[in-house]
Backbone atoms as SQL, in Angstrom:
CREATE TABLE atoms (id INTEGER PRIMARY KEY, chain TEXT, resi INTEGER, resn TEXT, atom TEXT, x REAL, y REAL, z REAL);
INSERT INTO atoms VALUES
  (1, 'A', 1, 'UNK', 'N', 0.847, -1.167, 0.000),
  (2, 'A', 1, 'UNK', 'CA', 0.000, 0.000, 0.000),
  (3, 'A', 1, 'UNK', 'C', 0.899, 1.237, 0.000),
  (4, 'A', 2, 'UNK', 'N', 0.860, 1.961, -1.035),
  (5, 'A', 2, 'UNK', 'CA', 1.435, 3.345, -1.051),
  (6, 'A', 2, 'UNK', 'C', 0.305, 4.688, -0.728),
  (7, 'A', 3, 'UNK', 'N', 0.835, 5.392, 0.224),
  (8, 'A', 3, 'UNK', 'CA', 0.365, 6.302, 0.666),
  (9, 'A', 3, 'UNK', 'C', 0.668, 7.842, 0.076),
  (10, 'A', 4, 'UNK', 'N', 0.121, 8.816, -0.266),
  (11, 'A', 4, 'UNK', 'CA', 0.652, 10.265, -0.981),
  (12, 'A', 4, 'UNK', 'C', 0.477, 11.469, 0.141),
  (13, 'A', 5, 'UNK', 'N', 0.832, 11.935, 1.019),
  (14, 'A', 5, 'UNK', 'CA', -0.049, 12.828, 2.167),
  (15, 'A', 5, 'UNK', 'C', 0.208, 13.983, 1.209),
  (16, 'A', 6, 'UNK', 'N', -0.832, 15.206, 1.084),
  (17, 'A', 6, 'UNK', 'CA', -0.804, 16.115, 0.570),
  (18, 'A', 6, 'UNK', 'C', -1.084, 17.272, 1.325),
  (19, 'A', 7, 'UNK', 'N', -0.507, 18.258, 1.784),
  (20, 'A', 7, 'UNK', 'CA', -0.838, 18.750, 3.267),
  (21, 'A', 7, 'UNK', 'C', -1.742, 20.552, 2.192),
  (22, 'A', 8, 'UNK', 'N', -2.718, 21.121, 3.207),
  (23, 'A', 8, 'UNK', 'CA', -2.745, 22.176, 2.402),
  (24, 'A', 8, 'UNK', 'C', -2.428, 23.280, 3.364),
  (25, 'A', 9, 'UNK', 'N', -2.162, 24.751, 2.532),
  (26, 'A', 9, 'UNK', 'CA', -1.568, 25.915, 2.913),
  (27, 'A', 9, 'UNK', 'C', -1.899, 25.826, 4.722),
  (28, 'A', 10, 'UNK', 'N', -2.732, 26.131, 5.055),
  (29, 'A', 10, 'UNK', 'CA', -3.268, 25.773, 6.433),
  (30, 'A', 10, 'UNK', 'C', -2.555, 25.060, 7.239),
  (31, 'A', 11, 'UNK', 'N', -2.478, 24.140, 6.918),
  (32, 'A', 11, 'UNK', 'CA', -2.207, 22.723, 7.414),
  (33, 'A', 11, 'UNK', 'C', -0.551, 22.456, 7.648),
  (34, 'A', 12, 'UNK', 'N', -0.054, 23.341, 6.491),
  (35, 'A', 12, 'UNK', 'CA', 1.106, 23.873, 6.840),
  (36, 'A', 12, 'UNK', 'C', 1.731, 25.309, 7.709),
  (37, 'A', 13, 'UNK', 'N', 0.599, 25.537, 7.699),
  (38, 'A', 13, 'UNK', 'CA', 0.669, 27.488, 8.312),
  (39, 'A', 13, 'UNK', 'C', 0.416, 26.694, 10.094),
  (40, 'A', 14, 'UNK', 'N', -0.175, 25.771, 10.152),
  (41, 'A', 14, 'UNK', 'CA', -0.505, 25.282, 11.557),
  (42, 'A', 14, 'UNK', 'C', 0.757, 25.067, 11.947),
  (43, 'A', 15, 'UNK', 'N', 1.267, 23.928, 11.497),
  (44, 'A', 15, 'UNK', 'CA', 2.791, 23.086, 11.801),
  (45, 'A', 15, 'UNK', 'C', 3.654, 23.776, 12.339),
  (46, 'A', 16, 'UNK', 'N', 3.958, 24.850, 11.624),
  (47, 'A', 16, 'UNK', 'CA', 5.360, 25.427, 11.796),
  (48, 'A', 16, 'UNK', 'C', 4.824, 27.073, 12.959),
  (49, 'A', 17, 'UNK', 'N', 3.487, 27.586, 13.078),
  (50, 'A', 17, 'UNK', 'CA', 3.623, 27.654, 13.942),
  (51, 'A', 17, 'UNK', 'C', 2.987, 27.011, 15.675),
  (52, 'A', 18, 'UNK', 'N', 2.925, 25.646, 15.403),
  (53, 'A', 18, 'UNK', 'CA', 2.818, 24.976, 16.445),
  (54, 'A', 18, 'UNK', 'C', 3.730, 23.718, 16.555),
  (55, 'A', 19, 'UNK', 'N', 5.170, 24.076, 16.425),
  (56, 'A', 19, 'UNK', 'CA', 6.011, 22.372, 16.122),
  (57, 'A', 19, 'UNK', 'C', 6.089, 21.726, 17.265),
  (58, 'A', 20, 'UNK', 'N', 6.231, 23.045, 18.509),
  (59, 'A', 20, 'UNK', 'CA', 6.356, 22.169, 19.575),
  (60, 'A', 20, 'UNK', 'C', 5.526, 21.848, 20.098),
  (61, 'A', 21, 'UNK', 'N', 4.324, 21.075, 19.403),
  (62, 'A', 21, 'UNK', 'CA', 3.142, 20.810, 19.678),
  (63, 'A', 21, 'UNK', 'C', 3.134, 19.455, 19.019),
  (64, 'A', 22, 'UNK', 'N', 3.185, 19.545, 17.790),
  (65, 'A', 22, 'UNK', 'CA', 3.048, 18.381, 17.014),
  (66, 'A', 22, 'UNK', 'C', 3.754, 18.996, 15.974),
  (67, 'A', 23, 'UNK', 'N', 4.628, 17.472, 14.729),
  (68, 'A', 23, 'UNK', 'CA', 5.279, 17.427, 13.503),
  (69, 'A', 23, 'UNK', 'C', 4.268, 17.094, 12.453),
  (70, 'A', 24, 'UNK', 'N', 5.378, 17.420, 11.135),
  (71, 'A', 24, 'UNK', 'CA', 5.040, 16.717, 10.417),
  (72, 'A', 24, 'UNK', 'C', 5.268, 15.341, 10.668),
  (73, 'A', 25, 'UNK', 'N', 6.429, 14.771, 11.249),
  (74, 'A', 25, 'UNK', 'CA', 6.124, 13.392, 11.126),
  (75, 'A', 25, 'UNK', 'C', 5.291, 12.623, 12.053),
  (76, 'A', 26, 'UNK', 'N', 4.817, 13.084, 13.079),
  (77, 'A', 26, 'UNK', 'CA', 3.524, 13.026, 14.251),
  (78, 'A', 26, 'UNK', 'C', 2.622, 12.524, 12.952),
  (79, 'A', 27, 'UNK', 'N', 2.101, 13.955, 12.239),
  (80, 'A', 27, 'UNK', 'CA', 0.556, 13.401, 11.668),
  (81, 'A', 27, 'UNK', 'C', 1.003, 12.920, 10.371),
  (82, 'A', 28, 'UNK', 'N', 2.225, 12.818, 9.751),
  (83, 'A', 28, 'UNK', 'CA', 2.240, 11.135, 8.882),
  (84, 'A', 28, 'UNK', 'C', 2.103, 9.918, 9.813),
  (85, 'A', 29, 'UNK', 'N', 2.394, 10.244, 11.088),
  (86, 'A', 29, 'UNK', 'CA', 2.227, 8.529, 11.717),
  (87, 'A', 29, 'UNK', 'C', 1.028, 8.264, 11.806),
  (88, 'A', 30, 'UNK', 'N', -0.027, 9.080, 11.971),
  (89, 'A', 30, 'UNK', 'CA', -1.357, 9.656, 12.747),
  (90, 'A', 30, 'UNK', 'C', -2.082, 9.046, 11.705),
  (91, 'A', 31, 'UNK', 'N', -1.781, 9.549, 10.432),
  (92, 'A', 31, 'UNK', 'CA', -2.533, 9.273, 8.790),
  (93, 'A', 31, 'UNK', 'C', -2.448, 8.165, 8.750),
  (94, 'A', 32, 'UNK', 'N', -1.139, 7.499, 8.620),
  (95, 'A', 32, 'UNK', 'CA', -1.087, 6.296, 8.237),
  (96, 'A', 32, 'UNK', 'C', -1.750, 5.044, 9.173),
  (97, 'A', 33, 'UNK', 'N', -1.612, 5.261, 10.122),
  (98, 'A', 33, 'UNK', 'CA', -2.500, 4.550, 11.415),
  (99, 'A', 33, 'UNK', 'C', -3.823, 4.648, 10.927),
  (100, 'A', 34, 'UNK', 'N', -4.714, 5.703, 10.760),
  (101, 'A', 34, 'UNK', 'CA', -5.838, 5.684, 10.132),
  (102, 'A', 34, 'UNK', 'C', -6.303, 5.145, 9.015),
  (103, 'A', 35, 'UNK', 'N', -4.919, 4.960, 8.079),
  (104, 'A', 35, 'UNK', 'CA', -5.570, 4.426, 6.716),
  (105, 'A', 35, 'UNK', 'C', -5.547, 2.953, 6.519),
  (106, 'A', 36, 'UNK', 'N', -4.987, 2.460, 7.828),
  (107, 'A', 36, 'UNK', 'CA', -4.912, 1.062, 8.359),
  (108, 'A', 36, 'UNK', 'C', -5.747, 0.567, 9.169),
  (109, 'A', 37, 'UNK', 'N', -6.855, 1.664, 9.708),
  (110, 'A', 37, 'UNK', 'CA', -7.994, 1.264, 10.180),
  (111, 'A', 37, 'UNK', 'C', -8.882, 1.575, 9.383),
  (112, 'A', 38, 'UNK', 'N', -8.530, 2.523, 8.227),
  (113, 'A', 38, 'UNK', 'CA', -10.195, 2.832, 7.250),
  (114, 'A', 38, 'UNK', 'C', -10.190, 1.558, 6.604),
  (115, 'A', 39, 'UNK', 'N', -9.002, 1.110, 5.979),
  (116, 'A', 39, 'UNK', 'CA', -8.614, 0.103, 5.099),
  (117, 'A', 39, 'UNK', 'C', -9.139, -1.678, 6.264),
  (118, 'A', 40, 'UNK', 'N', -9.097, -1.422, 6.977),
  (119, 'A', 40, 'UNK', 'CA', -9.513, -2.933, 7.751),
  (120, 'A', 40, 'UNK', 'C', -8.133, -3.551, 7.801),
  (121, 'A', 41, 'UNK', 'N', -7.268, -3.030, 7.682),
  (122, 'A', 41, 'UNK', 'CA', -5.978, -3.740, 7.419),
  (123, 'A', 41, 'UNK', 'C', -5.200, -4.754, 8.949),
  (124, 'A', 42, 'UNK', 'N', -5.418, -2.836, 9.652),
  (125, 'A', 42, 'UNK', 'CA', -5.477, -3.645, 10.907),
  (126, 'A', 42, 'UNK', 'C', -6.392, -2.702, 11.935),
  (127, 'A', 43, 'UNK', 'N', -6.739, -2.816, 13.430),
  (128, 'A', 43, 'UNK', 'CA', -7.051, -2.313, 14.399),
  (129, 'A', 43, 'UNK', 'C', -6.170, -1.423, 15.002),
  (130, 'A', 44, 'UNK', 'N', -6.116, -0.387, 14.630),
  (131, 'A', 44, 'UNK', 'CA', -5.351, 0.953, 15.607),
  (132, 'A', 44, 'UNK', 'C', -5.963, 1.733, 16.838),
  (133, 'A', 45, 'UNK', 'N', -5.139, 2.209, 17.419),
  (134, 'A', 45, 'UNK', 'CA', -5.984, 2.718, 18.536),
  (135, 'A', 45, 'UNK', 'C', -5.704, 3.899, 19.008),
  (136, 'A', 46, 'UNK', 'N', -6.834, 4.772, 17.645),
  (137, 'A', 46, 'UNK', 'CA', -6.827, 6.110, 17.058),
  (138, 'A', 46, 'UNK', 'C', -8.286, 6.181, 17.463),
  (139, 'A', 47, 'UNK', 'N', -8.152, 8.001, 17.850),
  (140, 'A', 47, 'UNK', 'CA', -9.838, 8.141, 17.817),
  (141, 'A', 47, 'UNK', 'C', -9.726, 9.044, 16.516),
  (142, 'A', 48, 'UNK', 'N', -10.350, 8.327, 15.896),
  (143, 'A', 48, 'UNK', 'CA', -10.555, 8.594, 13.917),
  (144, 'A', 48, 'UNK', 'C', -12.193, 8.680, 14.277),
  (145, 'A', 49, 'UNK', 'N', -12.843, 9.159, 13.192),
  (146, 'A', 49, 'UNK', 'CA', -14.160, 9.760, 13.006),
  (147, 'A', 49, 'UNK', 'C', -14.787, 10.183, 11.603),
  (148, 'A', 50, 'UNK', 'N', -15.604, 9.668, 11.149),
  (149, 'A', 50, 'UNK', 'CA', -16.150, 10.081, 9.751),
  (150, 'A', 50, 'UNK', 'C', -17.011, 11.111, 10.129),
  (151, 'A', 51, 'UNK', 'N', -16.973, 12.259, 9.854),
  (152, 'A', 51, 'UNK', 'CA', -17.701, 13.789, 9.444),
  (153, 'A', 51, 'UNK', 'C', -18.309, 13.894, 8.652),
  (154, 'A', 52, 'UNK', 'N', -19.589, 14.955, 8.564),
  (155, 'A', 52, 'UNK', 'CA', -20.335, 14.925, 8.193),
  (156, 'A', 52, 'UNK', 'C', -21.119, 16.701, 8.017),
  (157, 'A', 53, 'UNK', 'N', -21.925, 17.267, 7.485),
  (158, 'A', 53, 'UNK', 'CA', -22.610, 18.384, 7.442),
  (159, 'A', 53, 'UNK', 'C', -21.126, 19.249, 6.482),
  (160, 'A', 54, 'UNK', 'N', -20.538, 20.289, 6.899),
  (161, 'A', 54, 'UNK', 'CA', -19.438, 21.060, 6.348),
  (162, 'A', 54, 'UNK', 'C', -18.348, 20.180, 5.223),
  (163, 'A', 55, 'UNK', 'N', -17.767, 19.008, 6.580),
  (164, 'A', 55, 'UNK', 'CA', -16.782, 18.434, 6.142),
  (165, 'A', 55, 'UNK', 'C', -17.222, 16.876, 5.694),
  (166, 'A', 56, 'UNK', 'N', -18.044, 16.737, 4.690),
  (167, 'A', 56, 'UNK', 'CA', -18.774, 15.301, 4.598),
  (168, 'A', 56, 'UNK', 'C', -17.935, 14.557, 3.585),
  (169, 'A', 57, 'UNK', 'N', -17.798, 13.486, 3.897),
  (170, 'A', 57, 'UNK', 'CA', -17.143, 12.774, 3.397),
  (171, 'A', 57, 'UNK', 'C', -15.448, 12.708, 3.858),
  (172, 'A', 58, 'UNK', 'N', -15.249, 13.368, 4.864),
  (173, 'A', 58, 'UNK', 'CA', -13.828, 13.403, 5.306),
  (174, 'A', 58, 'UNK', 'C', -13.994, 12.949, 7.024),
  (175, 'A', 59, 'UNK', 'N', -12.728, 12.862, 7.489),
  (176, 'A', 59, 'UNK', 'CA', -12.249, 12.054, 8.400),
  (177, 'A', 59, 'UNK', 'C', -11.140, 12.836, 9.436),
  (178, 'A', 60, 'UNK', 'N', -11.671, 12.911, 10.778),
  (179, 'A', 60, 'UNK', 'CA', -11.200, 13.267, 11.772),
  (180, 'A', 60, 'UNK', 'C', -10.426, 12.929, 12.583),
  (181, 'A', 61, 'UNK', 'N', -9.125, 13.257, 13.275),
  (182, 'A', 61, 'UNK', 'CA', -7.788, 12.280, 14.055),
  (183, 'A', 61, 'UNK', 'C', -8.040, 13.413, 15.123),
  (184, 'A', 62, 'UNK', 'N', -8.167, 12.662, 16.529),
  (185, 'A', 62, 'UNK', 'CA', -8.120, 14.122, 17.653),
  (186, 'A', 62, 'UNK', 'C', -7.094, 13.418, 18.366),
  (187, 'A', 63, 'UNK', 'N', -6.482, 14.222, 18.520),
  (188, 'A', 63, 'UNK', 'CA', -5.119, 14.123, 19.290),
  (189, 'A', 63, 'UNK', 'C', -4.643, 14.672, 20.196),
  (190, 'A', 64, 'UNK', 'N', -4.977, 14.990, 21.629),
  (191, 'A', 64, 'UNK', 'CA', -5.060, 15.921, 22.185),
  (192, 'A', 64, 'UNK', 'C', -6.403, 17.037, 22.388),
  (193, 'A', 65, 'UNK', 'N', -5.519, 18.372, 22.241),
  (194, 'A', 65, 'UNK', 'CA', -6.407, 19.364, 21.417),
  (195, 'A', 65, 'UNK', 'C', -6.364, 19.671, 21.005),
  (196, 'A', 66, 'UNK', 'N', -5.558, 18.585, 19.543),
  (197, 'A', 66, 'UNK', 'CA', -5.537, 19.124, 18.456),
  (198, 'A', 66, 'UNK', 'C', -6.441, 18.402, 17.019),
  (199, 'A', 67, 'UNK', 'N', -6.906, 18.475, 16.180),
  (200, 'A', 67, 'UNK', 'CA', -7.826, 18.026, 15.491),
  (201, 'A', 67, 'UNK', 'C', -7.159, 18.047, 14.164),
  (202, 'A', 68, 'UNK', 'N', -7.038, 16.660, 13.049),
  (203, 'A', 68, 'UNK', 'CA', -6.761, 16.686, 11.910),
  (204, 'A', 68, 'UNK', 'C', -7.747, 16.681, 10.660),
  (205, 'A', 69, 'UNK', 'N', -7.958, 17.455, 9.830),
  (206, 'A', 69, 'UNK', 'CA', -9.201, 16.817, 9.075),
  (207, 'A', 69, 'UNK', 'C', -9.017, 16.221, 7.768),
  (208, 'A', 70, 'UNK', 'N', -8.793, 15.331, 7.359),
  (209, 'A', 70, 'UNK', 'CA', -8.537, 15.006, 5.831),
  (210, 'A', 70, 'UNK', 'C', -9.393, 13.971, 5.057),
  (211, 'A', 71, 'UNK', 'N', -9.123, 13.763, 4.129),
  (212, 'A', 71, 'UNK', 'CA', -9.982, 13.256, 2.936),
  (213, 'A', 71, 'UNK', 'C', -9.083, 12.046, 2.338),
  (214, 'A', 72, 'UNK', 'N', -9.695, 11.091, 2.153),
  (215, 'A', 72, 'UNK', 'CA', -8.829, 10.244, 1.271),
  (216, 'A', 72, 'UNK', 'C', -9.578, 9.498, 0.144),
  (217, 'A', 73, 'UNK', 'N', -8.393, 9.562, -1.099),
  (218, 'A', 73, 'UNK', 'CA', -8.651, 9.340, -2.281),
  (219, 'A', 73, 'UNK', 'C', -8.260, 7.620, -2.865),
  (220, 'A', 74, 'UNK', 'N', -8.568, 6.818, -2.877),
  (221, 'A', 74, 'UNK', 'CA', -8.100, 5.472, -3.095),
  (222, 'A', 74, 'UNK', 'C', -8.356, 4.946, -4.581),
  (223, 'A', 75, 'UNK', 'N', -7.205, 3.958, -4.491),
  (224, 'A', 75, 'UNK', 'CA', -6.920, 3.677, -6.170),
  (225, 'A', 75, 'UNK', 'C', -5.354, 3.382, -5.969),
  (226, 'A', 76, 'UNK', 'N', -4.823, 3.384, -7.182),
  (227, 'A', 76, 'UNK', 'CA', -3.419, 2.196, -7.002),
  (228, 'A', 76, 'UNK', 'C', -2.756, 2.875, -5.995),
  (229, 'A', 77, 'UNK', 'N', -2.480, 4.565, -5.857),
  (230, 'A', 77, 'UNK', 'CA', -1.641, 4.880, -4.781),
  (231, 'A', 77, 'UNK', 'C', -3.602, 6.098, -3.971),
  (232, 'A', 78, 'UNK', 'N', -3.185, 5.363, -2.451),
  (233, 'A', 78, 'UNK', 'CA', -4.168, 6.021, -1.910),
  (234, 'A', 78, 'UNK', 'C', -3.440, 7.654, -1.340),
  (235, 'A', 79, 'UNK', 'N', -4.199, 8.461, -1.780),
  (236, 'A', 79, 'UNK', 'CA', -4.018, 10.165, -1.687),
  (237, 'A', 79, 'UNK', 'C', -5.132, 10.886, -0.495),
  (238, 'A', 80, 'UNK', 'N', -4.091, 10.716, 0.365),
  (239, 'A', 80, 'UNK', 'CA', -4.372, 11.824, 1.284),
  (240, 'A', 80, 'UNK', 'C', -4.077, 13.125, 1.422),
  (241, 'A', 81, 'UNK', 'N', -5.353, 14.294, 1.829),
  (242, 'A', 81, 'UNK', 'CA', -5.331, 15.565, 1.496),
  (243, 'A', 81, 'UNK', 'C', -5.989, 15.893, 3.221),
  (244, 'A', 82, 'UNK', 'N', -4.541, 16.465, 3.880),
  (245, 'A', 82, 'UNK', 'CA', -4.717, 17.416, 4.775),
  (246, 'A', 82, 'UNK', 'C', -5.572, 18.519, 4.686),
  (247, 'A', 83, 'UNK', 'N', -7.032, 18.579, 5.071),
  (248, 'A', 83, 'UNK', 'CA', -7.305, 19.962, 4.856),
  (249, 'A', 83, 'UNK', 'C', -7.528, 20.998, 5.931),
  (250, 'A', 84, 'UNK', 'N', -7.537, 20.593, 6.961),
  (251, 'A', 84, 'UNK', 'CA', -6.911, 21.258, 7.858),
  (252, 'A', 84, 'UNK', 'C', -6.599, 21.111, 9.181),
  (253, 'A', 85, 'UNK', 'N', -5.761, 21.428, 10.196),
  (254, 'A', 85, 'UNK', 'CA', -5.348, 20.903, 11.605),
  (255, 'A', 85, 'UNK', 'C', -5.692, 22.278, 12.299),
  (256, 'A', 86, 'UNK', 'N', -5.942, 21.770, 13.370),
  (257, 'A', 86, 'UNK', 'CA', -6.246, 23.111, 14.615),
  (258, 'A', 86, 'UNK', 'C', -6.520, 22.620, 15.716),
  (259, 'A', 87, 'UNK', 'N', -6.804, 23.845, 16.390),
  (260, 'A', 87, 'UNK', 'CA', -7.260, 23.212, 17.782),
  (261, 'A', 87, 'UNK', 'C', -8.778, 23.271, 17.861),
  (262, 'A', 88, 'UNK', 'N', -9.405, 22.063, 19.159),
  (263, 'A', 88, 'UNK', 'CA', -10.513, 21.840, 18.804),
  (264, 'A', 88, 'UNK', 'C', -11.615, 23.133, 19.120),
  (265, 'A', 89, 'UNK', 'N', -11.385, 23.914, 19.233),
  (266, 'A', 89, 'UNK', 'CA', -12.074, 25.252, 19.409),
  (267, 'A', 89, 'UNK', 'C', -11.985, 26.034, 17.977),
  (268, 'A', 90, 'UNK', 'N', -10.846, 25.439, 17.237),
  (269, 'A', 90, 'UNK', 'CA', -11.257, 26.762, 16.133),
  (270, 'A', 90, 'UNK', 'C', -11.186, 25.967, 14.596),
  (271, 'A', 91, 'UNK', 'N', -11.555, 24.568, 15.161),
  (272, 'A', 91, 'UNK', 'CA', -11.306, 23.847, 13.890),
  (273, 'A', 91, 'UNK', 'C', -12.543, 23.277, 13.132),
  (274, 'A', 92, 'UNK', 'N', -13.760, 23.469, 13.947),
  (275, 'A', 92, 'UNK', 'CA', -15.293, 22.847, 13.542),
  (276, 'A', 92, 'UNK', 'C', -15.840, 24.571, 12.942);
């Protein structure tokens, strides 16, 4: 299984100014854990969440108090699209 993370402007504007909070390589571990529980591949023990109303069809990682929201695209390489991280107060 090949994975693509695609992070957007946001999502990068979060990171760098919150590193000492969380990495980029934090929420590649975070993603990939998830796409191993969307996928049935295996049982992780992530609180992941399918969304709905605004963000429908995308998928939630809370981590703390911090919140990931992304979308994934499947097919020979599955494409994940960061669309945005925050905290849980300013991210719904």
């Amino acid at each position: 299984m090949k994975i693509e993370i695609i992070y957007s402007k946001g999502a990068d504007k979060f990171i760098s100014k919150n590193a000492h909070l969380i990495s980029v390589e934090k929420v590649d571990k975070l993603i990939v854990e998830a796409i191993k529980n969307i996928t049935k591949e295996i049982k992780t023990n992530i609180d992941l969440k399918y969304l709905t109303g605004k963000y429908d069809g995308c998928f939630r990682i809370r981590k703390g108090k911090i919140r990931i929201i992304f979308k994934v695209e499947s097919g020979f390489i599955i494409i994940v699209t960061i669309i945005d991280i925050g905290f849980r107060g300013n991210i719904y």
